[in-house]
PDB file with one MODEL, atoms N, CA, C and O in Angstrom:
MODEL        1
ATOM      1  N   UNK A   1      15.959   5.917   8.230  1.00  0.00           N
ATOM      2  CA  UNK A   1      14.562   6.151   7.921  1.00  0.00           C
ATOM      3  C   UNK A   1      14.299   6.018   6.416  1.00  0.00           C
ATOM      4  O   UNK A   1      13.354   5.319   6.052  1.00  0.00           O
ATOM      5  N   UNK A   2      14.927   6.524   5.688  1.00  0.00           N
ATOM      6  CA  UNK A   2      15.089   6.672   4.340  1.00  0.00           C
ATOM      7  C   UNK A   2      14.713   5.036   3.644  1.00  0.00           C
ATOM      8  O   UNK A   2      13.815   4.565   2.945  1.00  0.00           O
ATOM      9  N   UNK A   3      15.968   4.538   4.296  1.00  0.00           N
ATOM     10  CA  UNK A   3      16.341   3.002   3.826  1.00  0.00           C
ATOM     11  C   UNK A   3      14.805   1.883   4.160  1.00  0.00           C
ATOM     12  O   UNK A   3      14.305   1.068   3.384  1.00  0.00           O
ATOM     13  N   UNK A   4      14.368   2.240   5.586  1.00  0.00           N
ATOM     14  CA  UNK A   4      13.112   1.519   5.664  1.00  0.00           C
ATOM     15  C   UNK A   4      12.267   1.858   4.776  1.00  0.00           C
ATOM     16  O   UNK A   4      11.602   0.903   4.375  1.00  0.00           O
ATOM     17  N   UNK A   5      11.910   3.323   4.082  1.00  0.00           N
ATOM     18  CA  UNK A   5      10.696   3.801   3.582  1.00  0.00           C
ATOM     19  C   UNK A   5      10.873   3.055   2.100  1.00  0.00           C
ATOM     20  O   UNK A   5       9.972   2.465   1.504  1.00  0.00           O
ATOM     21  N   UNK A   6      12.012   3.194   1.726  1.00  0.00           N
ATOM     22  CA  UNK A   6      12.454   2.304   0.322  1.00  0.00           C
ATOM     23  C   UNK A   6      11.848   0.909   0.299  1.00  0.00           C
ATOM     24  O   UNK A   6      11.170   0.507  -0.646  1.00  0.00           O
ATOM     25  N   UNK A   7      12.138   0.152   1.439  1.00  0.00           N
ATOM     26  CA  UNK A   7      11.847  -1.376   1.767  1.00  0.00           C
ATOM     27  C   UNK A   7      10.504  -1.203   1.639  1.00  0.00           C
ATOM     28  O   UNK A   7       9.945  -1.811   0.726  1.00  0.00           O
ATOM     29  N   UNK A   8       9.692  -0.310   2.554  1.00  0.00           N
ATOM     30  CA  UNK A   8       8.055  -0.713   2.304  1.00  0.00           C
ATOM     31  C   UNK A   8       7.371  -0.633   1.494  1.00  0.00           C
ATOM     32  O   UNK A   8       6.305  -1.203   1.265  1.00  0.00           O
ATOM     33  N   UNK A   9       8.324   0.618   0.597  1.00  0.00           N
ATOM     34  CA  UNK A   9       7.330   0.396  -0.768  1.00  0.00           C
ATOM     35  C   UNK A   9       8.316  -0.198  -1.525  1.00  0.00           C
ATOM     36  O   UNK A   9       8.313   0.311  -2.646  1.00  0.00           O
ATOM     37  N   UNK A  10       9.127  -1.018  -1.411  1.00  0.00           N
ATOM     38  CA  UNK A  10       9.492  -2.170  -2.684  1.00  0.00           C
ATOM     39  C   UNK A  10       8.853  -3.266  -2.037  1.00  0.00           C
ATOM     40  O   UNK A  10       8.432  -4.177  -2.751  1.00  0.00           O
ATOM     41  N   UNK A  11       8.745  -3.314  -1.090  1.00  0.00           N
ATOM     42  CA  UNK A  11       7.291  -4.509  -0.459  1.00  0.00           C
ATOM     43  C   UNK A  11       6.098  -4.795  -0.814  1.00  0.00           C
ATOM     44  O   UNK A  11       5.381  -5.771  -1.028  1.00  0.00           O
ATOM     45  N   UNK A  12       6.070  -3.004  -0.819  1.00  0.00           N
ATOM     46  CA  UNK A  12       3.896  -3.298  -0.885  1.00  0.00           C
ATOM     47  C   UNK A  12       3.894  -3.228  -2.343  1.00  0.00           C
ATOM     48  O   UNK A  12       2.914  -3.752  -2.872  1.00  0.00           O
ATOM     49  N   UNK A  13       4.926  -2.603  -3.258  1.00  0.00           N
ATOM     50  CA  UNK A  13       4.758  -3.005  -4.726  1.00  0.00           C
ATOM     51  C   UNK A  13       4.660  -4.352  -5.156  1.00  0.00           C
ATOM     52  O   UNK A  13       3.801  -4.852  -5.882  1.00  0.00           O
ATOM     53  N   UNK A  14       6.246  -5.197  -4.293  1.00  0.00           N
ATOM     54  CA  UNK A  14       5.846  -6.150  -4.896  1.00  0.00           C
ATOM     55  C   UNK A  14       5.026  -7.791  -4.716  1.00  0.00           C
ATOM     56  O   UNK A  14       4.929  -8.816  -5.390  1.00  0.00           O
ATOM     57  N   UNK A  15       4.349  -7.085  -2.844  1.00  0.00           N
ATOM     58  CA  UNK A  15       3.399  -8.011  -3.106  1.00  0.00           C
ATOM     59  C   UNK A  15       2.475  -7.792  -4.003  1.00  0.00           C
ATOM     60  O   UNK A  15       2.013  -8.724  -4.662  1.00  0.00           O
ATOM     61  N   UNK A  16       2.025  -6.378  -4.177  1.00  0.00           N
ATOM     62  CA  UNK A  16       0.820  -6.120  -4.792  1.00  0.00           C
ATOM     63  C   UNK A  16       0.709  -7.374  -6.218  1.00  0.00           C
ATOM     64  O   UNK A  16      -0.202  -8.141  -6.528  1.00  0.00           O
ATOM     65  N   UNK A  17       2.219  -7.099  -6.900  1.00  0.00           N
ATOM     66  CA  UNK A  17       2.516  -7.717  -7.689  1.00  0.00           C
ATOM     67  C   UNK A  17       1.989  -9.014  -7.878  1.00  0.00           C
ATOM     68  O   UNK A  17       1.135  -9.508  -8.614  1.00  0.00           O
ATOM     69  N   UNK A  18       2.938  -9.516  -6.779  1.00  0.00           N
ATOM     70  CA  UNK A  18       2.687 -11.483  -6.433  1.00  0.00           C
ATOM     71  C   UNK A  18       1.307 -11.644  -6.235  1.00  0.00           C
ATOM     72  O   UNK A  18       0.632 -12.599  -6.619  1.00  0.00           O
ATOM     73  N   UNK A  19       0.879 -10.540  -5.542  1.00  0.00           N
ATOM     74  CA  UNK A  19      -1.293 -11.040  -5.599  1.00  0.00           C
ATOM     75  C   UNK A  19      -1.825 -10.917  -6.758  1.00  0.00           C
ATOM     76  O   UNK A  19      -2.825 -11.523  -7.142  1.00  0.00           O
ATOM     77  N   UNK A  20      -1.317 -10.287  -7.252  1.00  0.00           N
ATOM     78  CA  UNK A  20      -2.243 -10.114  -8.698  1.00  0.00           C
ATOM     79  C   UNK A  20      -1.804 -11.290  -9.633  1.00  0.00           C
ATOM     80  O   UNK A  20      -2.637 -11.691 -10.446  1.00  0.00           O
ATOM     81  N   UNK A  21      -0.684 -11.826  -9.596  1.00  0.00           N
ATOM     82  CA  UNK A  21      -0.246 -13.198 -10.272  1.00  0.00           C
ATOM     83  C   UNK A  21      -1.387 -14.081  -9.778  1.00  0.00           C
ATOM     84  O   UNK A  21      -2.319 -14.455 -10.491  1.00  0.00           O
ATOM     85  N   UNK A  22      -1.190 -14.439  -8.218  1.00  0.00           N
ATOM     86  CA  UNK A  22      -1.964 -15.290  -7.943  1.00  0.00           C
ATOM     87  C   UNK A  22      -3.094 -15.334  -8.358  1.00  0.00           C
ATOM     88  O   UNK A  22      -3.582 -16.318  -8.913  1.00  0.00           O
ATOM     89  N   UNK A  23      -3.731 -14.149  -8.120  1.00  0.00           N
ATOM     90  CA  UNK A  23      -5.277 -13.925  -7.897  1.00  0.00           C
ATOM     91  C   UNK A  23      -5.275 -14.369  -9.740  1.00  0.00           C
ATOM     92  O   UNK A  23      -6.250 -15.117  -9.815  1.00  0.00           O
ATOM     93  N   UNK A  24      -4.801 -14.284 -10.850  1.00  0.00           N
ATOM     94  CA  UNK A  24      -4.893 -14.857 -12.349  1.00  0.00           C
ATOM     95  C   UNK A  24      -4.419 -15.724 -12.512  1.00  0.00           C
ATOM     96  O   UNK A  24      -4.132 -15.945 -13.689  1.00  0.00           O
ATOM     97  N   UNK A  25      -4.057 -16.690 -11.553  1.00  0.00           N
ATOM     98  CA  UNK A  25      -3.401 -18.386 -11.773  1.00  0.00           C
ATOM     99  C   UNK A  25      -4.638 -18.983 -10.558  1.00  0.00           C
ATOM    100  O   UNK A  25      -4.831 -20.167 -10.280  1.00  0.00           O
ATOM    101  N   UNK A  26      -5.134 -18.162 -10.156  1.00  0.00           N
ATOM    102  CA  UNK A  26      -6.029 -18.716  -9.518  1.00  0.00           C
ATOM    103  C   UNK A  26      -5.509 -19.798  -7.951  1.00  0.00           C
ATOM    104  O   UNK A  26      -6.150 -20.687  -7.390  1.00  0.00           O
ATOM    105  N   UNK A  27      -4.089 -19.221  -7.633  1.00  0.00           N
ATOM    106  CA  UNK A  27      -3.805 -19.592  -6.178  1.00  0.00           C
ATOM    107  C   UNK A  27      -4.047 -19.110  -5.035  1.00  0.00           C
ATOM    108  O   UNK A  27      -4.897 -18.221  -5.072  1.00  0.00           O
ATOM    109  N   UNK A  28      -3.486 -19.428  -3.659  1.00  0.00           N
ATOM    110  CA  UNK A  28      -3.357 -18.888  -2.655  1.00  0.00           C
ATOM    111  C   UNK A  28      -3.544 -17.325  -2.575  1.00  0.00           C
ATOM    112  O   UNK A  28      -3.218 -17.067  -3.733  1.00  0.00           O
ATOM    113  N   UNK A  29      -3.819 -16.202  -2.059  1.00  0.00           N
ATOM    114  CA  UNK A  29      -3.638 -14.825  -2.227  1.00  0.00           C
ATOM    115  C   UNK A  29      -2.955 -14.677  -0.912  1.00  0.00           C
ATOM    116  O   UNK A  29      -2.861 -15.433   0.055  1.00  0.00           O
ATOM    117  N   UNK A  30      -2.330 -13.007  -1.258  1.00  0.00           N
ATOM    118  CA  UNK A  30      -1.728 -12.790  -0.156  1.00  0.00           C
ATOM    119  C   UNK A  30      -3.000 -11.694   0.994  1.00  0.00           C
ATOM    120  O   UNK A  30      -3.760 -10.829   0.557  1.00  0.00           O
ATOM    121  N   UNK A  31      -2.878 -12.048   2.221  1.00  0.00           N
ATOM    122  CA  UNK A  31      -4.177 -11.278   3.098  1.00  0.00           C
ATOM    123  C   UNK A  31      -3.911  -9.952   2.775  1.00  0.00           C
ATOM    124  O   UNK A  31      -2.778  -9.501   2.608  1.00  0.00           O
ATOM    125  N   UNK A  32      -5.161  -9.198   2.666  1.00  0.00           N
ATOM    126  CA  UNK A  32      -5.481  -7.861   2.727  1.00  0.00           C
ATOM    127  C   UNK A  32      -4.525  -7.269   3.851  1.00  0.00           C
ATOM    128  O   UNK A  32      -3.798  -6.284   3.721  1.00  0.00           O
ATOM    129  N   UNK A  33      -4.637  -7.880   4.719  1.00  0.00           N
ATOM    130  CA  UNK A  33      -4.334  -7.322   5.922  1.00  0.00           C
ATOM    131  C   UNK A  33      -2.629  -7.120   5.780  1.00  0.00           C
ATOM    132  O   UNK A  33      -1.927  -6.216   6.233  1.00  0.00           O
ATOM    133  N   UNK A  34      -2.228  -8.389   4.926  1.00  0.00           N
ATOM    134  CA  UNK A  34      -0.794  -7.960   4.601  1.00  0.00           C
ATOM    135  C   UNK A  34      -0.713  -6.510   3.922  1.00  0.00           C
ATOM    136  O   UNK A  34       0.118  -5.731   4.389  1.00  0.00           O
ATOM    137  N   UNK A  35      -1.318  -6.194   3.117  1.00  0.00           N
ATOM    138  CA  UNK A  35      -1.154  -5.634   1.978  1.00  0.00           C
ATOM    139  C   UNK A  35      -0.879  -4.109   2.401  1.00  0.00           C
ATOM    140  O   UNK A  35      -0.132  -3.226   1.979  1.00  0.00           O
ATOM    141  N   UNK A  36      -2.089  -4.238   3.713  1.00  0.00           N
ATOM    142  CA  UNK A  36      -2.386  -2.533   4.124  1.00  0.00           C
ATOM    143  C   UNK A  36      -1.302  -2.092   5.127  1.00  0.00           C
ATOM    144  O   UNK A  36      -0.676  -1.053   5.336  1.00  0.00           O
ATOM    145  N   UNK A  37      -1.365  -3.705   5.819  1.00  0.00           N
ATOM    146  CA  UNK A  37       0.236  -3.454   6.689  1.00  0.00           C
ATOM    147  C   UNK A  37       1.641  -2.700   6.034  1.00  0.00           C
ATOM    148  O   UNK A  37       2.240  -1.770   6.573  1.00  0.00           O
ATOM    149  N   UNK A  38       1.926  -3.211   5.010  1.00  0.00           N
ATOM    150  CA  UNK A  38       3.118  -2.942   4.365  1.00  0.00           C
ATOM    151  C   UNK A  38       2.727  -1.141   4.028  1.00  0.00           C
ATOM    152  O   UNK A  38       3.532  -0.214   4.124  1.00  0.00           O
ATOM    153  N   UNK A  39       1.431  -1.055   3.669  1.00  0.00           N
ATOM    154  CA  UNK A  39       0.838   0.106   3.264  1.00  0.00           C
ATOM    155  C   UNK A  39       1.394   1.406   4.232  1.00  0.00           C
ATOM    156  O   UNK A  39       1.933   2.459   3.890  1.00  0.00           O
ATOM    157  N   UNK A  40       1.032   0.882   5.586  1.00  0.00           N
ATOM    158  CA  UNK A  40       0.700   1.484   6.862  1.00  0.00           C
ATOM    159  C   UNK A  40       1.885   1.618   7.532  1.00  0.00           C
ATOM    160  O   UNK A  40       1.891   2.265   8.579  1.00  0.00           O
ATOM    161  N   UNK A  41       3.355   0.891   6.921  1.00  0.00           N
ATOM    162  CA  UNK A  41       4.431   0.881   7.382  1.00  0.00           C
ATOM    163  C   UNK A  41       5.354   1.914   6.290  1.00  0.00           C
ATOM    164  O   UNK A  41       6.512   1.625   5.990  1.00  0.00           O
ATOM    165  N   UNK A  42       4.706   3.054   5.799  1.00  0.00           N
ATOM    166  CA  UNK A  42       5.413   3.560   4.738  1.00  0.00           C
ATOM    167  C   UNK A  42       5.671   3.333   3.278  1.00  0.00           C
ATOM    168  O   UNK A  42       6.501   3.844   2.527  1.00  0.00           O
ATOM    169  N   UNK A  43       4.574   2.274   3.038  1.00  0.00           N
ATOM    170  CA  UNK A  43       4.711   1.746   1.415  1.00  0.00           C
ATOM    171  C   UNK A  43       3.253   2.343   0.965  1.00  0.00           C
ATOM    172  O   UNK A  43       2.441   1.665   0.336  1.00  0.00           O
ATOM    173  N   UNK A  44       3.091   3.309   1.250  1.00  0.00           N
ATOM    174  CA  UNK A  44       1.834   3.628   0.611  1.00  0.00           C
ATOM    175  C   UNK A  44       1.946   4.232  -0.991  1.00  0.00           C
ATOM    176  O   UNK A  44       1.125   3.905  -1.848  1.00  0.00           O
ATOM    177  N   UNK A  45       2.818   4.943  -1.200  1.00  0.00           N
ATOM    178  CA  UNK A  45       3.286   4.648  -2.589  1.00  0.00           C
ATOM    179  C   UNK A  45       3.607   3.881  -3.428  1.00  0.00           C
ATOM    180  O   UNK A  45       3.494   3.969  -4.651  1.00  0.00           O
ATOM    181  N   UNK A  46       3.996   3.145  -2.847  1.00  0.00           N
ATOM    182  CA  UNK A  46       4.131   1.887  -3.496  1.00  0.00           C
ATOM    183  C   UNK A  46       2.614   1.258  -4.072  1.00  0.00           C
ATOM    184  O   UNK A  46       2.162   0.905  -5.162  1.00  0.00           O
ATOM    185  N   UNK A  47       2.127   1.344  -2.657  1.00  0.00           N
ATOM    186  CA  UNK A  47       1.060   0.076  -3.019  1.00  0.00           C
ATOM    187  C   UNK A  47      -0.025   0.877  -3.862  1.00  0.00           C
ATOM    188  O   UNK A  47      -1.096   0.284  -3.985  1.00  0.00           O
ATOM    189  N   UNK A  48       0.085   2.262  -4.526  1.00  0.00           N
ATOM    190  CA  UNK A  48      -0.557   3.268  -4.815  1.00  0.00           C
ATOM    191  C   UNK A  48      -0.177   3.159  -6.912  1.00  0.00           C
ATOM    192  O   UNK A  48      -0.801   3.410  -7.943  1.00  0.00           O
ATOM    193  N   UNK A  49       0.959   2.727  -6.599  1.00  0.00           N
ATOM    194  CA  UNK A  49       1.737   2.827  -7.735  1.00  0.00           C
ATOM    195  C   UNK A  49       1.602   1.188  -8.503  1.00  0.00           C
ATOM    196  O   UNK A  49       1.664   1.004  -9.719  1.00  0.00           O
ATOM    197  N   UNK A  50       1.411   0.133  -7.484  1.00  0.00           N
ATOM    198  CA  UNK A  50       1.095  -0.708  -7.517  1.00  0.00           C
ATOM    199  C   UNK A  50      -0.078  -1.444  -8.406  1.00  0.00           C
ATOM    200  O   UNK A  50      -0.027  -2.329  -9.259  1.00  0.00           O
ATOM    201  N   UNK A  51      -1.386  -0.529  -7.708  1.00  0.00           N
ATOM    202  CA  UNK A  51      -2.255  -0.794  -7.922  1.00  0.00           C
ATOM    203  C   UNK A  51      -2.497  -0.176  -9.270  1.00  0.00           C
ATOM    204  O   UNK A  51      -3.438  -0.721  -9.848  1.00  0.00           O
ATOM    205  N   UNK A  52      -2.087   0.529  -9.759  1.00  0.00           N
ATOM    206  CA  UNK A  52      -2.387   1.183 -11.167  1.00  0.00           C
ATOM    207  C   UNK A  52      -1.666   0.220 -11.746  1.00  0.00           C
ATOM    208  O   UNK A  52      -2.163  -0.714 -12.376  1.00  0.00           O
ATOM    209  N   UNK A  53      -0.557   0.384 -11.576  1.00  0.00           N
ATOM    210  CA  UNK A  53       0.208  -0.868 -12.640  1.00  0.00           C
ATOM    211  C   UNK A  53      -0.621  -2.253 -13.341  1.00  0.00           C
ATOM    212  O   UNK A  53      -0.912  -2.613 -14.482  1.00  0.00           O
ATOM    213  N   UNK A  54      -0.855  -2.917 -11.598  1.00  0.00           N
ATOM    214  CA  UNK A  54      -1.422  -4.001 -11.923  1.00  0.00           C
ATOM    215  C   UNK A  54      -2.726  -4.288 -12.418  1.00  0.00           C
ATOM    216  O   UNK A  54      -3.155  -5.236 -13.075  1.00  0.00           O
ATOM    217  N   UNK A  55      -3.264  -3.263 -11.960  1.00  0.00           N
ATOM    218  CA  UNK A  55      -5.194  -2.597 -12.021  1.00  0.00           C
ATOM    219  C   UNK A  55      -5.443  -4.243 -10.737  1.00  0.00           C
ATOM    220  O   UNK A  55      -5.888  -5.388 -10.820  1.00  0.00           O
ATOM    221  N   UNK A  56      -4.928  -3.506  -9.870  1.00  0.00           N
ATOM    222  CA  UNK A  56      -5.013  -4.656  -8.971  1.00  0.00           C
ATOM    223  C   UNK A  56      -5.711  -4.146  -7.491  1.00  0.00           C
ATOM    224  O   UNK A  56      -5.062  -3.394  -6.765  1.00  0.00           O
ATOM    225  N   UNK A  57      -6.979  -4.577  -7.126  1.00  0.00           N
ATOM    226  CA  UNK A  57      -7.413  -4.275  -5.935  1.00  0.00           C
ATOM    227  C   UNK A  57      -8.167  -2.426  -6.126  1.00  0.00           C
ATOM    228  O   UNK A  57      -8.199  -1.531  -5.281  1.00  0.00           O
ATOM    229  N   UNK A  58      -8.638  -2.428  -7.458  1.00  0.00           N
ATOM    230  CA  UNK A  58      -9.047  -1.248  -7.937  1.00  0.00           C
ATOM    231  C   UNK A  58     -10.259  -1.402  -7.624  1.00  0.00           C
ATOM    232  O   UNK A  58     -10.318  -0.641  -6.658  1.00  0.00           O
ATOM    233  N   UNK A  59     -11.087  -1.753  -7.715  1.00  0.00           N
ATOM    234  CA  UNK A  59     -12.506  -1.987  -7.617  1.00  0.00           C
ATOM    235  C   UNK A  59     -13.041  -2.344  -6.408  1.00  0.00           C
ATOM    236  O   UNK A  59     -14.218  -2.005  -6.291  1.00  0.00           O
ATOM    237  N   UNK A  60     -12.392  -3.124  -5.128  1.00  0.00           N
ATOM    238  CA  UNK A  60     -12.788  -3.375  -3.883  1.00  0.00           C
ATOM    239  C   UNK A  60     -13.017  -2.578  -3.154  1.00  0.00           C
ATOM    240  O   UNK A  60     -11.958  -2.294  -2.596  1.00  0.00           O
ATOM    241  N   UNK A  61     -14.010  -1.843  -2.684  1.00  0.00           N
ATOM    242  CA  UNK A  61     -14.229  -0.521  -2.005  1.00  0.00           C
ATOM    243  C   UNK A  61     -13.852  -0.800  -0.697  1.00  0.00           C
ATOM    244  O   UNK A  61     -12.930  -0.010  -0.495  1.00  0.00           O
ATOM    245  N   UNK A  62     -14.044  -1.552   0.456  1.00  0.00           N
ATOM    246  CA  UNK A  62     -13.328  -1.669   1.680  1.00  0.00           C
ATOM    247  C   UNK A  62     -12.017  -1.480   1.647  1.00  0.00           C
ATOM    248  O   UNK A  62     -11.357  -0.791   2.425  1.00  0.00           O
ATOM    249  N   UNK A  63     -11.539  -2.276   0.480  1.00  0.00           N
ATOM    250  CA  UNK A  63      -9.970  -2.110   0.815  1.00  0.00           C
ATOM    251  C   UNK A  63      -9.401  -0.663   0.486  1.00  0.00           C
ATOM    252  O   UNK A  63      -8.440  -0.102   1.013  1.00  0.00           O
ATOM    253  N   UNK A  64     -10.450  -0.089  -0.771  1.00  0.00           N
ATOM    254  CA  UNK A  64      -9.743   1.031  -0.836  1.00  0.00           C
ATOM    255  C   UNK A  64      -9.916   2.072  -0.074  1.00  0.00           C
ATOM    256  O   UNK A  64      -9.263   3.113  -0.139  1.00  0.00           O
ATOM    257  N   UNK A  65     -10.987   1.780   0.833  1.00  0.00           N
ATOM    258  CA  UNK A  65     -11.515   2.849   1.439  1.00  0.00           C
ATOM    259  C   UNK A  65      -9.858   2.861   2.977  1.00  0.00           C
ATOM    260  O   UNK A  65      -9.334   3.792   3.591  1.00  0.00           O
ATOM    261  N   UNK A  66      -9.634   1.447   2.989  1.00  0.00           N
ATOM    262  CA  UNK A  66      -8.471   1.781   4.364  1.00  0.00           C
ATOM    263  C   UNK A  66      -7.117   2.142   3.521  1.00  0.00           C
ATOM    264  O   UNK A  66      -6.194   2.555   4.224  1.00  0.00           O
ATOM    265  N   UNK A  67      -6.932   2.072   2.499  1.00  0.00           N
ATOM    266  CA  UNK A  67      -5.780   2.678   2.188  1.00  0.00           C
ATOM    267  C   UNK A  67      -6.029   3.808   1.448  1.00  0.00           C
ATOM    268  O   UNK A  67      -4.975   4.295   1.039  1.00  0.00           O
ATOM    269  N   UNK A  68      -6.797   4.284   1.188  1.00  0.00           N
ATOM    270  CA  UNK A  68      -7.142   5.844   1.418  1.00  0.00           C
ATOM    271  C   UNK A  68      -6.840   6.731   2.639  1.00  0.00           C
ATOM    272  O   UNK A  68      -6.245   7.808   2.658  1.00  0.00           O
ATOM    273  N   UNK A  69      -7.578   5.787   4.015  1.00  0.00           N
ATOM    274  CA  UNK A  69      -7.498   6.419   5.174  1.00  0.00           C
ATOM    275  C   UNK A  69      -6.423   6.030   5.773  1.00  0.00           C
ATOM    276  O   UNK A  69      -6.222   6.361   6.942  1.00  0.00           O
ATOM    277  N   UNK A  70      -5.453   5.177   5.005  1.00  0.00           N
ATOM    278  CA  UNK A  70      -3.663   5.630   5.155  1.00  0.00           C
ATOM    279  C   UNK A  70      -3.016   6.446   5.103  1.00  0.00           C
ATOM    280  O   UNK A  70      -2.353   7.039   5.954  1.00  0.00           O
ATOM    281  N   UNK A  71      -3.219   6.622   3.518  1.00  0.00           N
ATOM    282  CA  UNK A  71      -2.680   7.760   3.071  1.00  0.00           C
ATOM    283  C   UNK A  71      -3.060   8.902   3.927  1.00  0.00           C
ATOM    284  O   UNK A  71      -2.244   9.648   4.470  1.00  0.00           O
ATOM    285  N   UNK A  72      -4.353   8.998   4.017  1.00  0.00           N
ATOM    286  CA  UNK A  72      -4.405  10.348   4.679  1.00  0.00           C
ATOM    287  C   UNK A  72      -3.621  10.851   6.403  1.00  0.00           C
ATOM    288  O   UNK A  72      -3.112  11.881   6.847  1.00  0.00           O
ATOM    289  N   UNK A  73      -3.918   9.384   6.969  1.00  0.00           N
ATOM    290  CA  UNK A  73      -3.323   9.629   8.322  1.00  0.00           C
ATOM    291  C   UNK A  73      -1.630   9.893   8.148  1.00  0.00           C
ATOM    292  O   UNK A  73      -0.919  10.499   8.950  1.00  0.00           O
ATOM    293  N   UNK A  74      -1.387   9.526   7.406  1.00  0.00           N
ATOM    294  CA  UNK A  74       0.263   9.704   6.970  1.00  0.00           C
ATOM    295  C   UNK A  74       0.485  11.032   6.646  1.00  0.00           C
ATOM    296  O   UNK A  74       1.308  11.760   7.199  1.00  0.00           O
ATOM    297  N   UNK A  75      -0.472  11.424   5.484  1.00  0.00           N
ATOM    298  CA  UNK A  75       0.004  13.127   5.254  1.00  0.00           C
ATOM    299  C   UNK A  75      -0.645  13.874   6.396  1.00  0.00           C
ATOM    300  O   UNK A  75      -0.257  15.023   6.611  1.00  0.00           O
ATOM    301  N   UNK A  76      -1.426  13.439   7.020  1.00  0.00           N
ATOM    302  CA  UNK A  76      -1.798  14.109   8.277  1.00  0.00           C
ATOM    303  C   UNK A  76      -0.345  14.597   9.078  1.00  0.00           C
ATOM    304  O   UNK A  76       0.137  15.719   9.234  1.00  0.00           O
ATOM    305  N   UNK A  77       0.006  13.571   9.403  1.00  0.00           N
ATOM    306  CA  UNK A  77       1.109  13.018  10.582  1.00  0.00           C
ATOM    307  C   UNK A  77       2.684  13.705   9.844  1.00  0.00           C
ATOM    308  O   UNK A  77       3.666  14.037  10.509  1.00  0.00           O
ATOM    309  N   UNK A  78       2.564  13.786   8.366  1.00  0.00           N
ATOM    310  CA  UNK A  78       3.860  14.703   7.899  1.00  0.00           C
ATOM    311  C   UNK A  78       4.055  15.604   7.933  1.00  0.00           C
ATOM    312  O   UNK A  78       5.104  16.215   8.139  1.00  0.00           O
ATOM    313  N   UNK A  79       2.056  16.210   7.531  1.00  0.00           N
ATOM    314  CA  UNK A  79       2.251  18.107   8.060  1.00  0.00           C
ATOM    315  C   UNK A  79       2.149  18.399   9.118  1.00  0.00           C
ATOM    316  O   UNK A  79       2.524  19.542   9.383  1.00  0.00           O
ATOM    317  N   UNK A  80       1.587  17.524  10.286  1.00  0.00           N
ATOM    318  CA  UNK A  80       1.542  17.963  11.386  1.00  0.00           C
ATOM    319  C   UNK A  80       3.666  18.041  11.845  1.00  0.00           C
ATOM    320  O   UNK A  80       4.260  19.004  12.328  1.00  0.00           O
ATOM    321  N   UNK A  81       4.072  17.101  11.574  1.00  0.00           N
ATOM    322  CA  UNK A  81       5.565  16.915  11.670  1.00  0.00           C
ATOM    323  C   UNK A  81       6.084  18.397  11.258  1.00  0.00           C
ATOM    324  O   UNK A  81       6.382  19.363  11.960  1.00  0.00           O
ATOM    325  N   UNK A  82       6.079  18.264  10.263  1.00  0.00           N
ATOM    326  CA  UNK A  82       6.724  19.770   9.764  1.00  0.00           C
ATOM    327  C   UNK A  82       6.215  21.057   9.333  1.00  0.00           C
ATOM    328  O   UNK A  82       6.906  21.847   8.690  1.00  0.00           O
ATOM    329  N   UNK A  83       4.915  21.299   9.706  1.00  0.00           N
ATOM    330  CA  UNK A  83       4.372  22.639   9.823  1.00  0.00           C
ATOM    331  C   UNK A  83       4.953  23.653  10.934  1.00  0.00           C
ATOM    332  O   UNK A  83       4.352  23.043  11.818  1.00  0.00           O
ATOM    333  N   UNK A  84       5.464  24.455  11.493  1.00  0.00           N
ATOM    334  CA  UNK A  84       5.843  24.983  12.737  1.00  0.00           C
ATOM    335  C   UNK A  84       4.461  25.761  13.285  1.00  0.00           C
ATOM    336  O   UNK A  84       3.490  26.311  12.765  1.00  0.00           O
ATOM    337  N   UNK A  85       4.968  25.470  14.706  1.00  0.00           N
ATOM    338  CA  UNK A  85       3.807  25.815  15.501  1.00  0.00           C
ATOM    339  C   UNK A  85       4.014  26.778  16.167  1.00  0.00           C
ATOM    340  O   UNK A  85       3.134  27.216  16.908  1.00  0.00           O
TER     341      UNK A  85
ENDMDL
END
């Protein structure tokens, strides 16, 4: 578990990365939909850590609005995990 959570956020960092190249060379981009995926697979730190770095995907309110409501379903889903009932 550990080892995957590492992978998704060295993923969603470093597409974040490779989009923000593109998106200032003015190529191909990588889909949103990638981005939130990797997000949604445990790289939400990443792509959190990402985005400050790069000041990348800061300003798009849709997008930030679903990786907001990542994050949250995730810490939802951690305290619900380990709160005792």
């Amino acid at each position: 578990m550990l080892a995957w959570l590492l992978l998704a956020n060295l993923m969603a960092f470093m597409l974040f990365g490779f989009d923000k190249r593109r998106a200032v060379r003015g190529m191909v981009r990588i889909r949103e939909r990638t981005l939130l995926l990797w997000a949604l697979a445990g790289g939400t730190p990443g792509a959190f850590a990402a985005r400050h770095l790069f000041r990348h995907k800061t300003r798009k309110q849709p997008f930030s609005r679903w990786l907001w409501l990542i994050l949250f379903a995730q810490g939802l889903a951690i305290a619900t995990a380990i709160i005792p009932k």
